[in-house]
LOKOLTOR-657635 format. One record per residue: y, z, x of N, C-alpha, C in turn. Coordinates in Angstrom, 2 decimals. Each point is the difference from the previous one (the first is absolute). Example, Ala and Ser with C-alpha at 12.3 -4.5 7.8 and 13.67 -1.06 7.14 Angstrom:
% residues 2
PT  n.y  n.z  n.x  ca.y  ca.z  ca.x  c.y  c.z  c.x
PT  -5.69  7.80  13.19  1.19  0.00  -0.89  1.20  0.00  0.90
PT  1.05  -0.72  -0.35  1.19  0.06  0.82  1.09  0.73  -0.77
***
This chain:
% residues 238
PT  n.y  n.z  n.x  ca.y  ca.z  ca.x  c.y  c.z  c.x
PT  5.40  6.46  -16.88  -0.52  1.09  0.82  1.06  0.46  1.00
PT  -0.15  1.24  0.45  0.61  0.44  1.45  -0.78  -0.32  0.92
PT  0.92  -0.74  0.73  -0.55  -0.62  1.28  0.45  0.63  1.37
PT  -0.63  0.51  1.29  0.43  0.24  0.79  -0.15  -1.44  1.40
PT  0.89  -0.28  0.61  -0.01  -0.69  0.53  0.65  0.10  1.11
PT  -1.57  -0.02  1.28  0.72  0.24  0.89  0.18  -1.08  1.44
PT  0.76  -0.16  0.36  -0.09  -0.96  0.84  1.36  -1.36  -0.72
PT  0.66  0.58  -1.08  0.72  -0.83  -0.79  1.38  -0.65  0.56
PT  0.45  0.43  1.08  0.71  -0.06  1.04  -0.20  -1.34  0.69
PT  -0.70  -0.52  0.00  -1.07  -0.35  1.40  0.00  -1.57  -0.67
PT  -0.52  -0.93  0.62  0.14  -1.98  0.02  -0.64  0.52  -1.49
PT  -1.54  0.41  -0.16  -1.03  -0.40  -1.08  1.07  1.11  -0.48
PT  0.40  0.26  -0.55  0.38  1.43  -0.69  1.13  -0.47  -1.00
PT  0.81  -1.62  1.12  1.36  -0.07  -0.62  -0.49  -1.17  -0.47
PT  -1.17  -0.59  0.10  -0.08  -1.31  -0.99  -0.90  0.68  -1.17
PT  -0.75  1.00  0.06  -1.02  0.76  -1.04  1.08  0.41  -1.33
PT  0.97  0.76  0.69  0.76  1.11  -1.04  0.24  -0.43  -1.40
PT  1.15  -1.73  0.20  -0.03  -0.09  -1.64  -0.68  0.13  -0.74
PT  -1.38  -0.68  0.33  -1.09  0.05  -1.54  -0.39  0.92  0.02
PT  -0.05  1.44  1.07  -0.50  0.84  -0.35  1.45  1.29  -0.92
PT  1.14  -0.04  0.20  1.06  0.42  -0.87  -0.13  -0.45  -0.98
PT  -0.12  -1.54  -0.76  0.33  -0.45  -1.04  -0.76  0.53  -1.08
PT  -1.28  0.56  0.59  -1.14  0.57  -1.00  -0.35  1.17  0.38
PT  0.63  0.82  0.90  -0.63  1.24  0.20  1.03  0.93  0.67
PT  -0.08  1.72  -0.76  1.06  0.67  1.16  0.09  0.06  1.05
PT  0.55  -0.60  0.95  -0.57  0.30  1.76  0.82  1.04  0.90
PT  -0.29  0.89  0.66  0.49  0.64  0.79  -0.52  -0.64  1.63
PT  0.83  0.43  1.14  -1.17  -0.55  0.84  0.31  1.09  0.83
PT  -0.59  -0.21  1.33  -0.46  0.92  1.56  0.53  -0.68  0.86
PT  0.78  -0.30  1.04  0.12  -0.61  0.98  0.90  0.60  1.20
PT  -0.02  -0.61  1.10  0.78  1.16  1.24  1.32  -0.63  -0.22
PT  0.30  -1.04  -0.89  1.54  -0.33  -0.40  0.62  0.20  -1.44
PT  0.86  0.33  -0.56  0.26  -0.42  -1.47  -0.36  -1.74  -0.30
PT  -0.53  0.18  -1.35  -0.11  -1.51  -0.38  1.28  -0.60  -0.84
PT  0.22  -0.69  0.38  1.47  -1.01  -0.32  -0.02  0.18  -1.57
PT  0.69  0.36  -0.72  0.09  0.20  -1.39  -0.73  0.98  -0.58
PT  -0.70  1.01  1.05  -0.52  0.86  -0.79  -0.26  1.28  0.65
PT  1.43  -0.25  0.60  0.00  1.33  0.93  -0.32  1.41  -1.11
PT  0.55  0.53  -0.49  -0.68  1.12  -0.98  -1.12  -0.02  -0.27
PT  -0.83  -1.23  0.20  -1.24  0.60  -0.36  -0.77  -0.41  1.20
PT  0.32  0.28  1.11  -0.39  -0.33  1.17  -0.66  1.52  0.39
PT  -0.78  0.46  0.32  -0.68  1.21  1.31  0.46  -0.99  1.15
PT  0.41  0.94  0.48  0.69  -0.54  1.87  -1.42  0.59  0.62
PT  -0.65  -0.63  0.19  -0.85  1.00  1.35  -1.38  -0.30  0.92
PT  -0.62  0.41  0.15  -1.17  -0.91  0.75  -1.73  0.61  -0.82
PT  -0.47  -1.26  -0.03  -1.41  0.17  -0.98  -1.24  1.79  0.80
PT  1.10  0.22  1.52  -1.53  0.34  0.34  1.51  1.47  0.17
PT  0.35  0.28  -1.44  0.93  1.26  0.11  -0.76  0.16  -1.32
PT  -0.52  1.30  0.06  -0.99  0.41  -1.14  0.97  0.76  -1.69
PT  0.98  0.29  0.98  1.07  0.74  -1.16  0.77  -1.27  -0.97
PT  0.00  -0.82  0.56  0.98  -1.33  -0.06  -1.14  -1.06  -1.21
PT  -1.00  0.25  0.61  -1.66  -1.04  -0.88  -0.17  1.02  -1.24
PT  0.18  1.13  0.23  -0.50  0.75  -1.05  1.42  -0.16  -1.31
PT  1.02  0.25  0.35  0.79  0.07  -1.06  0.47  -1.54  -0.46
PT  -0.37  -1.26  0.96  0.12  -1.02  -0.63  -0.87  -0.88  -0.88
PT  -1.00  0.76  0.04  -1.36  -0.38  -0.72  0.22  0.70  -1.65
PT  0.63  1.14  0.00  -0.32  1.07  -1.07  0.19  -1.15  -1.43
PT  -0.15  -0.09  -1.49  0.36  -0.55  -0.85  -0.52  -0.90  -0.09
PT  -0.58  -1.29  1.52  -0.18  -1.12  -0.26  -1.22  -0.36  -0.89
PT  -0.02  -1.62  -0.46  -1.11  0.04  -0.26  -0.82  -0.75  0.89
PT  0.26  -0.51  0.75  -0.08  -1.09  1.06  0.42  -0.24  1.20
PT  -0.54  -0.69  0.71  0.43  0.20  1.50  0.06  -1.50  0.64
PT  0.89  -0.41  0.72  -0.31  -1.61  0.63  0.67  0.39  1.69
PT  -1.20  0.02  0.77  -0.09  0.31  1.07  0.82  -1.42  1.08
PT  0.96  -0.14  0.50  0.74  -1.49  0.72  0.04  0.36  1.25
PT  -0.14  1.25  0.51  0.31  0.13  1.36  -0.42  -0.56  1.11
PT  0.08  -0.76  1.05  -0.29  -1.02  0.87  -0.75  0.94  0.80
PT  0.57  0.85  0.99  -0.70  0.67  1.24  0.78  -0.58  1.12
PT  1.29  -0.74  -0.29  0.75  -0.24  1.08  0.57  0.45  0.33
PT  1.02  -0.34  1.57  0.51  1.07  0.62  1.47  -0.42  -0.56
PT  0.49  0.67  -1.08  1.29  0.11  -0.62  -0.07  -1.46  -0.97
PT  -0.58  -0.55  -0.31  -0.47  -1.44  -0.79  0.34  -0.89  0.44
PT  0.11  0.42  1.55  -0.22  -1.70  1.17  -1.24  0.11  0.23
PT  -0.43  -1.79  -0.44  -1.30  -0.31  -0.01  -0.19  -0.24  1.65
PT  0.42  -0.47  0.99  0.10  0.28  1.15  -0.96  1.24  0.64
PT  0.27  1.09  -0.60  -1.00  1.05  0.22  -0.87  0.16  -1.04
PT  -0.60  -0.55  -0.49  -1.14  -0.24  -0.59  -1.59  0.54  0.14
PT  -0.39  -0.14  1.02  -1.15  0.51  1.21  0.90  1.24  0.63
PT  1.15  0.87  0.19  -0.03  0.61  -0.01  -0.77  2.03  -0.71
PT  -1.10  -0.01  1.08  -1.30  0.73  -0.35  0.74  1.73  -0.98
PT  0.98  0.42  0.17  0.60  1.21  -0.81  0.81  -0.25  -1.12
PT  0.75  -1.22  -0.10  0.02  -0.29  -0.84  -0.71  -1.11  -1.22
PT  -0.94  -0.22  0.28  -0.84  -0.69  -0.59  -1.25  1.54  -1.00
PT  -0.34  0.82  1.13  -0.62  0.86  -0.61  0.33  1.00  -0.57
PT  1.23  0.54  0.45  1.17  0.90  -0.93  0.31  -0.32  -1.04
PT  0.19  -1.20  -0.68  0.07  -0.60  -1.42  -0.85  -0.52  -0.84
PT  -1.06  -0.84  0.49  -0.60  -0.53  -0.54  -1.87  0.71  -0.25
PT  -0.26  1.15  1.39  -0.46  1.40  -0.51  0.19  1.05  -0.30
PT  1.06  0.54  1.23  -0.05  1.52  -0.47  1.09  0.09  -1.57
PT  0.65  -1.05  0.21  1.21  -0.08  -0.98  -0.86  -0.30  -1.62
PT  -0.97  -0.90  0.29  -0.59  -0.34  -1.51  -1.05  1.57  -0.29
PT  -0.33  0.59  0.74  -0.97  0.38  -0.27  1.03  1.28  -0.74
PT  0.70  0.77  0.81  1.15  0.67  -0.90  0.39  0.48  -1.37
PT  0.38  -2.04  0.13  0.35  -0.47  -1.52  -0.85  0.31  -0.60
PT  -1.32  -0.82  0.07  -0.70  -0.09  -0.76  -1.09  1.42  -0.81
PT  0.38  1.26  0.91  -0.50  1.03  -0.55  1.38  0.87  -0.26
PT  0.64  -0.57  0.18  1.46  0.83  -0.64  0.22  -0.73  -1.76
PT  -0.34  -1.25  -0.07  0.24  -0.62  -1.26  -1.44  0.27  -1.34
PT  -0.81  0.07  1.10  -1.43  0.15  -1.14  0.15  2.10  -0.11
PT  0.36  0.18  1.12  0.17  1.95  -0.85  1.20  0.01  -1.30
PT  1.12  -0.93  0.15  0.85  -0.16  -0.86  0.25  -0.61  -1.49
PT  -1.30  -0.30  0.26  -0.80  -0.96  -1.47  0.09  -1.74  -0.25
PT  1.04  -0.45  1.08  -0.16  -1.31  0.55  -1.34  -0.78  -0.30
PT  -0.31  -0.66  -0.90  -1.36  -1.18  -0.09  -0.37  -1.09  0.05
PT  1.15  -0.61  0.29  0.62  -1.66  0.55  0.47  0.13  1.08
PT  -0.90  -1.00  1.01  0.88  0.11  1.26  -0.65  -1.36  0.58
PT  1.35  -0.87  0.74  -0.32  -0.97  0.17  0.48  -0.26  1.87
PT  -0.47  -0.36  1.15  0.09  0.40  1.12  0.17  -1.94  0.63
PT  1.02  0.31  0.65  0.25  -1.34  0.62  -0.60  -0.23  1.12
PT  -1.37  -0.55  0.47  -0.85  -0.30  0.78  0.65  -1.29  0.52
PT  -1.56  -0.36  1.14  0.89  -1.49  0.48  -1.35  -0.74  -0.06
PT  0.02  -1.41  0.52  -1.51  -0.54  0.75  0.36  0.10  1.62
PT  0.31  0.76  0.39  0.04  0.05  1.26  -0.94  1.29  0.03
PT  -0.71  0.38  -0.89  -1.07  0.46  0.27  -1.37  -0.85  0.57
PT  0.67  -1.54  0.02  -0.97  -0.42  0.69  0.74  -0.59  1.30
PT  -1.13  -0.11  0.96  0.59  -0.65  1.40  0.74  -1.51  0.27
PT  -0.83  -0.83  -1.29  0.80  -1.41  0.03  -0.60  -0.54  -1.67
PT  0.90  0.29  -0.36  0.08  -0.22  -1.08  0.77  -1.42  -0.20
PT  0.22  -0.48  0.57  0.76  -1.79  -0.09  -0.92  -0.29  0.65
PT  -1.45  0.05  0.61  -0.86  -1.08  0.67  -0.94  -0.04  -0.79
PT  -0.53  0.51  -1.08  -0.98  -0.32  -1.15  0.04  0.60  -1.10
PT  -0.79  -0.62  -0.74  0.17  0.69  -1.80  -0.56  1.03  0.33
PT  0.66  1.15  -0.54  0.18  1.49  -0.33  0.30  0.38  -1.72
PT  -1.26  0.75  -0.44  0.33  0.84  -1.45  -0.39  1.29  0.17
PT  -0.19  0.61  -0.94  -0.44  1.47  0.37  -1.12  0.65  0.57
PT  -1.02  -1.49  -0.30  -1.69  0.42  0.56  0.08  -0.10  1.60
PT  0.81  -0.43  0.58  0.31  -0.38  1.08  0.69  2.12  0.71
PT  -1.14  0.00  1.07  0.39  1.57  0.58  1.36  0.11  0.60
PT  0.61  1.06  -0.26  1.34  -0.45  0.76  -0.08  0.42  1.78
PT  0.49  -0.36  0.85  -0.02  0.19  1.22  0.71  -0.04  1.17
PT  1.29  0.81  -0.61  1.24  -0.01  0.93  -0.43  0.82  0.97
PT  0.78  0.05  0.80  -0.41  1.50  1.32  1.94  0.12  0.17
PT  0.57  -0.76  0.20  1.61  0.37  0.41  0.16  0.85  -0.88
PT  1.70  0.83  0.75  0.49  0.86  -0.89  -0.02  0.01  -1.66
PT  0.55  -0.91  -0.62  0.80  -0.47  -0.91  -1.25  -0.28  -1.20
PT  -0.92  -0.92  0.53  -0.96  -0.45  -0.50  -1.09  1.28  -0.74
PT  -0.05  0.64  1.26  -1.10  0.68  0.02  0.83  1.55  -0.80
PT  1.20  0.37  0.00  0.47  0.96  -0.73  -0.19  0.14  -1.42
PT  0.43  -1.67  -0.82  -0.25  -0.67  -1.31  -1.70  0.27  -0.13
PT  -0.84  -0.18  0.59  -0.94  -0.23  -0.05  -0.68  1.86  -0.36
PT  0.83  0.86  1.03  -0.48  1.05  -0.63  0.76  0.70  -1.21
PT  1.14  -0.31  -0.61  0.42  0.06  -1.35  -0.62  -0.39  -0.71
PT  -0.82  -1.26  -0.43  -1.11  -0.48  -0.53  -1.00  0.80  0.06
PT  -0.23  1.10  0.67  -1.58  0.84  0.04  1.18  1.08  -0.68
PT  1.37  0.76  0.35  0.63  1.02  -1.22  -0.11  -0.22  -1.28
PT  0.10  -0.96  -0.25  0.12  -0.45  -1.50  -1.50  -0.08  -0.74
PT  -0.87  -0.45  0.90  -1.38  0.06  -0.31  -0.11  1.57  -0.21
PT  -0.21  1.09  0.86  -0.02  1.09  0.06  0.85  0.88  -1.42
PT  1.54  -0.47  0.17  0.75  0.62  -1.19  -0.82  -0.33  -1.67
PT  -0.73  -1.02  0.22  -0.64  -0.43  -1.61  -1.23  1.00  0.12
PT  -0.43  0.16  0.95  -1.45  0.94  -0.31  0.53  1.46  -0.03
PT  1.36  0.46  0.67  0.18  1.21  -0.61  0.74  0.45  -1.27
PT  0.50  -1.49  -0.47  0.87  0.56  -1.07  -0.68  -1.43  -1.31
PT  -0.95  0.05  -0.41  -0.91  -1.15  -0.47  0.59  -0.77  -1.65
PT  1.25  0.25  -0.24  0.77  -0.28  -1.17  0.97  -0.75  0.73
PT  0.39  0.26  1.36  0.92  -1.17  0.16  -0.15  -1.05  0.43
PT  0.82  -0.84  -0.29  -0.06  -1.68  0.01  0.95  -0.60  1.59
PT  -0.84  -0.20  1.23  0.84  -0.37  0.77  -0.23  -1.35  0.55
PT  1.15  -0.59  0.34  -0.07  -1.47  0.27  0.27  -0.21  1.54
PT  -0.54  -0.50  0.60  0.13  -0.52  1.66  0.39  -1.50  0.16
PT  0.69  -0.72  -0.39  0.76  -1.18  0.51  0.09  -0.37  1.50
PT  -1.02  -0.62  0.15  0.34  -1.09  1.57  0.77  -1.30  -0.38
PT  1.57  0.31  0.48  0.97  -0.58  0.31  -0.08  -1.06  1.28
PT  0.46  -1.28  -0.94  0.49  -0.60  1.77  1.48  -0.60  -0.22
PT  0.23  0.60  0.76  1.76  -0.56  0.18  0.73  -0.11  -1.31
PT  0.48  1.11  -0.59  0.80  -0.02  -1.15  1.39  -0.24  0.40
PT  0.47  -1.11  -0.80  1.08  -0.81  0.46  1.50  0.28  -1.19
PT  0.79  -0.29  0.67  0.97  0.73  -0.89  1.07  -1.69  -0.42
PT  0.97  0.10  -0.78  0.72  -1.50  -0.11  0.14  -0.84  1.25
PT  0.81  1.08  0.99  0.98  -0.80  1.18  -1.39  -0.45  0.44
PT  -1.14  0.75  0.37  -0.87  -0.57  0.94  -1.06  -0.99  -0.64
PT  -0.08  0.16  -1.31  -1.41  -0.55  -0.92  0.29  -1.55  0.46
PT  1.22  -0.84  -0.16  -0.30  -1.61  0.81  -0.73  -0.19  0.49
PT  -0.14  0.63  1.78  -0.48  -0.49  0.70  -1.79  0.65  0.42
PT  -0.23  0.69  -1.38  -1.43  0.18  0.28  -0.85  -0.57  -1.37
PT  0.72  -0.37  -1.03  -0.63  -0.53  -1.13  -0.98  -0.99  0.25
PT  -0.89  0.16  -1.00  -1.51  -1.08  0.59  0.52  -1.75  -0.38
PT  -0.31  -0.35  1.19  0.56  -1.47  -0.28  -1.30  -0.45  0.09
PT  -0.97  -1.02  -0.56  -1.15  -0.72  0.69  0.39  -1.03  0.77
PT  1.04  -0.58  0.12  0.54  -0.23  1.38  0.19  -0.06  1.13
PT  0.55  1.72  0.24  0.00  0.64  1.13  -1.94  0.04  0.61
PT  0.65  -0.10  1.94  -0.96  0.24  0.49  -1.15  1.42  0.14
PT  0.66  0.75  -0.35  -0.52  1.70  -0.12  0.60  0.57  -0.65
PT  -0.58  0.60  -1.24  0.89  1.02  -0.96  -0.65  0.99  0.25
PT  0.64  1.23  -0.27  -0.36  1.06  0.66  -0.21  1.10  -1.56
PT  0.47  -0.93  -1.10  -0.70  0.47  -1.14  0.41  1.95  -0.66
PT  2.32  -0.74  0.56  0.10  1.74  -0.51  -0.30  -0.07  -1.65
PT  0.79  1.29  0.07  0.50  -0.11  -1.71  1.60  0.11  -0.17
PT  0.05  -0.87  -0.67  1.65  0.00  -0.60  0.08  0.77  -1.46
PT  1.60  0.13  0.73  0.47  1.48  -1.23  -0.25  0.24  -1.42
PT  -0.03  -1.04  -0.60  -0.43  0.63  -1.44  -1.50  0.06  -0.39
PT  -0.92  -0.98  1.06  -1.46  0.31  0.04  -0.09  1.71  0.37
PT  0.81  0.48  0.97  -0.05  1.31  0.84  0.67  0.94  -1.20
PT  0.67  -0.40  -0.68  0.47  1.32  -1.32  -0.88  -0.14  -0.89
PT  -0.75  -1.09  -0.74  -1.26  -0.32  -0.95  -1.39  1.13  0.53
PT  0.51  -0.59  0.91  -1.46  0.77  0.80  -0.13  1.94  0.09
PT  1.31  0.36  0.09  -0.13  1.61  0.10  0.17  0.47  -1.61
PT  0.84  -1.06  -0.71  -0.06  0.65  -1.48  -1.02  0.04  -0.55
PT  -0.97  -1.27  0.07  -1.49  0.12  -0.34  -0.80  0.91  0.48
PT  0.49  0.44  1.25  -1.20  1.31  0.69  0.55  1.22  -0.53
PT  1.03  0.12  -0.57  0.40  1.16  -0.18  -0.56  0.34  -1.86
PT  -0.37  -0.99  -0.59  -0.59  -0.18  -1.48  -1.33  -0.17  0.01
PT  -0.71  0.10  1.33  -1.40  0.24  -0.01  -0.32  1.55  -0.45
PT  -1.09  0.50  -0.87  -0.06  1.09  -0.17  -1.61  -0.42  -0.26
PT  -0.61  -0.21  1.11  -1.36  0.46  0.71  -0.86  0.72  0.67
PT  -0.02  1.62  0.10  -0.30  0.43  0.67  -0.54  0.01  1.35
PT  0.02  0.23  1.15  -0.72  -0.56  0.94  1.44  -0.69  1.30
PT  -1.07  -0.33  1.15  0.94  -0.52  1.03  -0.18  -1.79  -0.13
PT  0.84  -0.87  0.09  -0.41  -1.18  0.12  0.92  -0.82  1.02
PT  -0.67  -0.06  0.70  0.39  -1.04  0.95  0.20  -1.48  -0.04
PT  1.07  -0.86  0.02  0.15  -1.13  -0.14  1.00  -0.50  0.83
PT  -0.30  -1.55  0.57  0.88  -0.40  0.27  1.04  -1.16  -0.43
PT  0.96  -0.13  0.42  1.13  -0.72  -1.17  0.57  -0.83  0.47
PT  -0.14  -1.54  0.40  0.45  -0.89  1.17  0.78  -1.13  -0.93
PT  1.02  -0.57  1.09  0.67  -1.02  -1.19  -0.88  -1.33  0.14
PT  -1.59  0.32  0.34  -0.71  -1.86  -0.61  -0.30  0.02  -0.97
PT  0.69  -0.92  -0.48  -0.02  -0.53  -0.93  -1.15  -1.19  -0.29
PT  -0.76  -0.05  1.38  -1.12  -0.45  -0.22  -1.49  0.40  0.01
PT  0.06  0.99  0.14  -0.60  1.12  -0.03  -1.55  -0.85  0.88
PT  0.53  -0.07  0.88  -0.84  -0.66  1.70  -0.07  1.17  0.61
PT  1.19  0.26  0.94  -0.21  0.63  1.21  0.19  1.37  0.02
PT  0.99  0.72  -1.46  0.07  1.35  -0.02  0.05  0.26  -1.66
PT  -1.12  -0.33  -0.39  -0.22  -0.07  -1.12  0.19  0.92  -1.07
PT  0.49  0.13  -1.39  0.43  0.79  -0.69  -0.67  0.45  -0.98
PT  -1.13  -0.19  -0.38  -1.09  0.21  -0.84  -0.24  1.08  -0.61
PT  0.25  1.28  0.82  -0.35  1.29  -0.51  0.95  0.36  -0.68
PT  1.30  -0.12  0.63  1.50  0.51  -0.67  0.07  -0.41  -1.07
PT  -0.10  -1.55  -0.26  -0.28  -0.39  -1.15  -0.83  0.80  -1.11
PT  -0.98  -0.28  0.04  -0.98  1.08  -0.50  0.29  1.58  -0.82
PT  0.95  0.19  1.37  0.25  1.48  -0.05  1.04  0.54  -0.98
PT  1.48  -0.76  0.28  0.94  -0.23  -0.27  0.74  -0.85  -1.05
PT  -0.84  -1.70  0.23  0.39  -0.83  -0.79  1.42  -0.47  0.64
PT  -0.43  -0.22  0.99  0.82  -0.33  1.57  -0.12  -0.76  0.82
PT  0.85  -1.30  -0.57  -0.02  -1.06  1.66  1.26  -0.29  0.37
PT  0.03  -0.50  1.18  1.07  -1.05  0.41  0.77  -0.66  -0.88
PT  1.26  0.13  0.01  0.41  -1.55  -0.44  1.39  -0.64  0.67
PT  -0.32  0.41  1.56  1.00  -0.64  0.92  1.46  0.06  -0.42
PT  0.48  0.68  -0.46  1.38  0.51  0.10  -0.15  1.53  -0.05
***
């Protein structure tokens, strides 16, 4: 497929890309060139309507990575304009710039920081989400776009991924699930995190589905059940 990919620039973007090149054309969107693929880079920003429209045209697909940070220091994170400049006004954009364009796969990098504490008890999807901060609560209303984009355009297939901590080589050590360790915080490491978007991107289900995608592997505290289900998608700690 043609893939548009935006946010490819970016931490999730540069551990996502291989598996998504190795099997698919990718162009991407980002406010930088992407390292090896500058030509097929759009230089520009998601909430520039001239810039969304001509990078969408052709695709067949869409994989939404953009954080909502302030320049992709997580530091500003809870920063309130950039949190809602990307992760709403920026998805919402996209997301009716890609479905007028014939786009019917689209897969959107959510977080569980749509919930308020999500490391103090088991959390799955039946569980309401209930952020109020910037960051939280921005993700949280991308999750109601994507809901919305399936009821106006009812042939496409979109995927909402609640992410926690997608981890890349240098960093995957020191967050891998040890049962050992005193607190795992239960990211995902890199090739669970490329398994995971190639499979969402080969869903062809109509409809919005929300899931979340955690590296337990014990499927206790941020359990993986649906993805599974959905996808044919678990953990497997690397």
């Amino acid at each position: 497929m043609n893939v548009l990919v935006i946010g490819g620039a970016g931490y999730v973007g540069a551990i996502v890309r291989p598996a998504l090149e190795t099997v698919h054309g990718c162009r991407y969107l980002d406010l930088r060139p992407v390292p090896g693929a500058e030509d097929r880079t759009f230089v520009g920003d998601v909430n520039d309507p001239a810039v969304v429209r001509e990078a969408v045209q052709g695709q067949d697909a869409l994989v939404y990575l953009a954080m909502g940070t302030n320049n992709g220091d997580r530091r500003t994170v809870q920063d309130i304009d950039a949190a809602f400049n990307v992760n709403v006004r920026g998805l919402y954009r996209t997301l009716a710039a890609a479905l007028e364009a014939g786009v019917r796969r689209i897969c959107v990098a959510s977080s569980l920081s749509v919930y308020r504490h999500c490391h103090r008890s088991a959390i799955d999807e039946s569980c309401a989400a209930d952020a109020w901060e910037p960051y939280g609560l921005s993700k949280r209303v991308g999750e109601f776009l994507c809901q919305a984009a399936a009821q106006q355009c009812p042939d496409a297939t979109l995927v909402a991924l609640r992410l926690i901590l997608p981890r890349n080589e240098a960093d995957w050590p020191q967050y891998r699930f040890d049962p050992a360790k005193e607190r795992n915080v239960f990211a995902l490491g890199p090739r669970d995190t490329r398994e995971l978007f190639r499979k969402a991107l080969e869903l062809d289900r109509p409809g919005c589905h929300i899931v979340q995608a955690s590296g337990d592997i014990t499927n206790e505290r941020l359990p993986n059940h649906r993805v599974r289900e959905l996808l044919g998608w678990s953990p497997q700690n690397h």
